[in-house]
N, C-alpha and C positions, 0 to 999 in steps of 0.2 A: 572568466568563470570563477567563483569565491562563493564559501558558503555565507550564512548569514543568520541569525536565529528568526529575521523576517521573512527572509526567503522559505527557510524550514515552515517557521508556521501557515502562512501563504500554502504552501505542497500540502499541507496534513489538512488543511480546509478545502480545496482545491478537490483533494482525494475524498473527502467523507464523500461529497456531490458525487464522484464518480464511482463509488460504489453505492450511493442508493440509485444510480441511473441502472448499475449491474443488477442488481436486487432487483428493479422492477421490469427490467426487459427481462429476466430468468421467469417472472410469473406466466409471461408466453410463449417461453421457446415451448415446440413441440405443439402449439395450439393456434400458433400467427408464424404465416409462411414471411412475413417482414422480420420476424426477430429469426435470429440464426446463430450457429456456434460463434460463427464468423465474426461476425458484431458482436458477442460477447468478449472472445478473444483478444478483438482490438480493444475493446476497451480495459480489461484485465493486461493487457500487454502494457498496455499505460499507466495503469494504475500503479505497475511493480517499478517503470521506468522512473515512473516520479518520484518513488521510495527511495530508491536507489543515488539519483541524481537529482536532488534537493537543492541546485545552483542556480544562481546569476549569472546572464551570458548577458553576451553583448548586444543582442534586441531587447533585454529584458528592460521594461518602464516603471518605474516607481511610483506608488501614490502613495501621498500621505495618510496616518491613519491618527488623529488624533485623542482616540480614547482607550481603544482597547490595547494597542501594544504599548503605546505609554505607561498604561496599569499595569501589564504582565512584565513586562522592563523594570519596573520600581518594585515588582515585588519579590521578582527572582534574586534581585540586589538586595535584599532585606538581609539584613544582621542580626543572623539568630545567635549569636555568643559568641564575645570576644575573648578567645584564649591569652593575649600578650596584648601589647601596650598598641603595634601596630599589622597585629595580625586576627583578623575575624573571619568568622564562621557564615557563610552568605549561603541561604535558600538554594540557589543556583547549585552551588560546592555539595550539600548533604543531597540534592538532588540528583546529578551525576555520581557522585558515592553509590546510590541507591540502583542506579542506571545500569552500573558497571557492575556491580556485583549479582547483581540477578543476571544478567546478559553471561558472565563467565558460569553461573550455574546450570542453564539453561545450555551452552556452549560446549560442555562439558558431557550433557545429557547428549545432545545430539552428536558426540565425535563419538560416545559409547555405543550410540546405535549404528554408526557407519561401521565402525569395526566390527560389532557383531554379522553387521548382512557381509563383511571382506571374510570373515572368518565361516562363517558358513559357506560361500562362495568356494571354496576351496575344496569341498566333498562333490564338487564338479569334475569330473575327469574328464580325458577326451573319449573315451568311452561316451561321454554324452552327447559329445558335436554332432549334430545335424545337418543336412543341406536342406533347407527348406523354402523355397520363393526366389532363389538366385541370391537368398541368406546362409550364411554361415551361423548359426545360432547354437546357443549353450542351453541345453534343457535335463534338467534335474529332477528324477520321477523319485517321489516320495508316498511312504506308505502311510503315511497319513491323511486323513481326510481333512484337508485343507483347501479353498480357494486356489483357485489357478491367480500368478503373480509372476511380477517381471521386479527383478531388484539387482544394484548395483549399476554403477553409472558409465566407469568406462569399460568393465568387460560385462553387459547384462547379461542375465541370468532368467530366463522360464522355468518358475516352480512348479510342475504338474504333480496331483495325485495322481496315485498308481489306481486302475478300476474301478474308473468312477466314470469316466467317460466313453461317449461312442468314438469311430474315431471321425465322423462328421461333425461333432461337437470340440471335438482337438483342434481339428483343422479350422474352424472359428474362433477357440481360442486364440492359436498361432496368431492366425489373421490378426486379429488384435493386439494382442501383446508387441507383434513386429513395427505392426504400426505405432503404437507408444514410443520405439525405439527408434524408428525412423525420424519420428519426429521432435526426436529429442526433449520430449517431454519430461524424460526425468531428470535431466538437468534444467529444466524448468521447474521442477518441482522441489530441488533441492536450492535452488536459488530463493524461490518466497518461504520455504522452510529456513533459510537462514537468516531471510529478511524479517522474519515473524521473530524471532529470538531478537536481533539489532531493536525489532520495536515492540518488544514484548508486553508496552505498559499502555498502547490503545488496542483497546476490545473491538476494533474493525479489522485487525488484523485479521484476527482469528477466526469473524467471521467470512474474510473474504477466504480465506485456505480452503474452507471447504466450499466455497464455492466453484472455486478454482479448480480444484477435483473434477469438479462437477463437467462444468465447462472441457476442461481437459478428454473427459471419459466421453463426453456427447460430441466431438472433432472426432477422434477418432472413430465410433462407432459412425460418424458420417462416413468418413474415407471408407471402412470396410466395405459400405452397405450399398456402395453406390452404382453398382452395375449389378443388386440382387434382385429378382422380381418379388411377388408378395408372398409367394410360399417360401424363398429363401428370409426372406427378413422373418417369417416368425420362427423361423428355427432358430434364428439369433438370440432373437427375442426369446422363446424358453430356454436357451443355453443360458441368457441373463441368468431367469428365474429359476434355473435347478443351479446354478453356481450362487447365486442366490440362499439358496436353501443351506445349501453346503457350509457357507460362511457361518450364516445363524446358530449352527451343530455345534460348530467349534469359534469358542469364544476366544479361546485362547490360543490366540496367534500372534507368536512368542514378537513379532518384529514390529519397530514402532512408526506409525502409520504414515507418519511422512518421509520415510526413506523406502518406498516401494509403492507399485502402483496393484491393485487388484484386479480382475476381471469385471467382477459384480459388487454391488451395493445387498448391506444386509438392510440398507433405507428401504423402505416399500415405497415414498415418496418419490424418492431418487431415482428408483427403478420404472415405476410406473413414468417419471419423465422420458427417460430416457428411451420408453417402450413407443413413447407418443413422439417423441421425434425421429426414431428408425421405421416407425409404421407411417407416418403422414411422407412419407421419400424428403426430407432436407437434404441439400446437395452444399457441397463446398463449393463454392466456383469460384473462390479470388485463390490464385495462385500463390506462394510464398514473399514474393518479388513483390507484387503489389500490399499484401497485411503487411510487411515491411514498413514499406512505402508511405501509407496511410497512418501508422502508430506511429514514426517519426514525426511526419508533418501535424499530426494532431498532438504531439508534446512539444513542438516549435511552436505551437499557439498556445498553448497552456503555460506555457516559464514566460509567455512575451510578456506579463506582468504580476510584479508581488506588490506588496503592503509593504511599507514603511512605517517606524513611529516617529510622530511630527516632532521635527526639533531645527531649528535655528541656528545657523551655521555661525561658525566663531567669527567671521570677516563682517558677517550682517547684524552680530549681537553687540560688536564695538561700536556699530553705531545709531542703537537703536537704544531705546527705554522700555523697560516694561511699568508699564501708569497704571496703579491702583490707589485705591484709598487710604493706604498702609504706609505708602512711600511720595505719595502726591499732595498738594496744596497750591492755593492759588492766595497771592496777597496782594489786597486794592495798592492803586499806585495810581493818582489823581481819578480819570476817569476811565483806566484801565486796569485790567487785574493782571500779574503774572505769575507765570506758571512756575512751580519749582518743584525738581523730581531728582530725590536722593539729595534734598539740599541743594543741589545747581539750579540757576537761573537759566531755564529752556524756550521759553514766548511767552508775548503776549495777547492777551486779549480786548477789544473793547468791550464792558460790562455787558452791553446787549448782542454779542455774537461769538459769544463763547460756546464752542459746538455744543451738542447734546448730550453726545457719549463722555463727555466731563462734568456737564452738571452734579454731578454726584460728587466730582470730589469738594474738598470743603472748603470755603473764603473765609480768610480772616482780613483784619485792617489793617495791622503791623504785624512785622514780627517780632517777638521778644528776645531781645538783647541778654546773655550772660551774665 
């Protein structure tokens, strides 16, 4: 296993495809009982694997690629200014400069907001522990009108407002929120929040994050929903839309959006999806063992081949020529012509069976003596 800048680009091509396969199966969850969280899932579970593990293994097959990585290889190598007699300035070098510096700003941004949801976490007491579902859970009622929210990752945290709720709408919160936590989804979601920073300079990232949400929020809302009948699913469904509402009121919620998960979307799009996949009944039914199962073997056949750029190994270039017009000539010699490349004599020809792909280069009679 070895990384590779071919292998790299191989994965970031590889990925674009897989997130416009996400993008287009997301136009019918909730409207086509074939697309499912499920299927989104695995494909986002792979998408992030790929991100992550960018390698050559040992099944992985090589093709050559003769144009395009050859171009991006010679350009990355380009010498934009020579400071010293043997030390220069190569595209590549001001590109990793550029890499690394946005990545520690951005890195920087995101350990300020960890610390601030550990520093709020703190105004938790055990006054707040609850038993709830054969859970132990930490819940924090706040007087302000805010979103119901689950934050921090190994001790989480349920944000409730105070008076806002019935408590048949809590207890759908709950339900939700638990499930977020069950299924480790916020360390799912701090895992593509860190990998969105490592590749902070393609614009697919960014739009998969919120996809990802997406996806995220519409699994669990399956898991809750799945033994409701239809009068429990729209009670859901408007817990959505008045948590919903609540978000819209207040803009200003102080915590930054990928270190915490929320209840509801203040997307109307969002929501209405998500309204159309809790009402049509989608069901989970691949157990964890199996999406497991299915994302590994579908990223065993995805690395089984990268791109290479085409290049000529040193043992086959000692004894080979490269023949053009620049370094070739052919000079009569009775009724044969022979060949000469780089000035050495290589074969010959008779006049009328000189291949084709030579005709181009040029014949003379003699050569001229010094």
């Amino acid at each position: 296993m070895h990384l590779s800048l071919s292998s790299f680009m191989t994965f970031q091509f590889g990925n674009s495809i897989i997130l416009i396969l996400i993008f287009l199966l997301m136009r019918y969850l909730g409207d086509s009982r074939l697309v499912s969280s499920n299927v989104l899932y695995i494909f986002s579970a792979l998408f992030i694997l790929r991100l992550v593990i960018p390698f050559e293994f040992f099944h992985t097959i090589t093709l050559p690629s003769r144009v395009l990585l050859p171009a991006i290889n010679k350009l990355l190598a380009y010498k934009i200014v020579t400071l010293w007699s043997d030390i220069a300035v190569s595209l590549s070098s001001v590109l990793l400069f550029v890499w690394l510096f946005v990545l520690s700003i951005k890195l920087i941004r995101f350990i300020k907001s960890y610390s601030k949801i550990k520093s709020f976490s703190r105004l938790c007491s055990d006054s707040d522990q609850i038993h709830y579902k054969d859970k132990s859970l930490k819940i924090l009622f706040v007087d302000e009108r805010i979103p119901p929210s689950v934050i921090g990752v190994f001790s989480p945290i349920i944000v409730l407002p105070k008076n806002c709720f019935t408590d048949r709408e809590k207890e759908l919160i709950l339900s939700h929120e638990l499930t977020h936590i069950s299924n480790f989804d916020l360390y799912i979601k701090y895992v593509y929040s860190l990998i969105s920073i490592i590749y902070w300079w393609n614009p697919l990232i960014y739009l998969f994050r919120d996809r990802m949400d997406q996806i995220l929020e519409i699994r669990v809302d399956s898991n809750v929903i799945h033994t409701f009948d239809e009068a429990q699913k729209i009670e859901y469904v408007e817990t959505l839309i008045k948590v919903s509402k609540l978000q819209s009121e207040n803009q200003n919620y102080s915590f930054n959006k990928n270190v915490y998960f929320n209840f509801s979307s203040k997307s109307s799009s969002k929501l209405l999806q998500r309204s159309k996949c809790i009402l049509s009944g989608q069901k989970n039914k691949l157990s964890v063992e199996i999406l497991m199962g299915i994302i590994v073997v579908l990223f065993f056949l995805s690395s089984a081949v990268i791109f290479e750029p085409y290049a000529v190994d040193r043992e086959t270039e000692s004894v080979t020529y490269d023949i053009s017009t620049k370094n070739s000539f052919f000079v009569k010699n009775g009724s044969n012509y022979d060949m000469y490349v780089n000035g050495e004599y290589i074969i010959s020809y008779e006049s009328d069976k000189i291949p084709k792909e030579f005709e181009h280069i040029k014949q003379i009679d003699t050569i001229e003596e010094e």
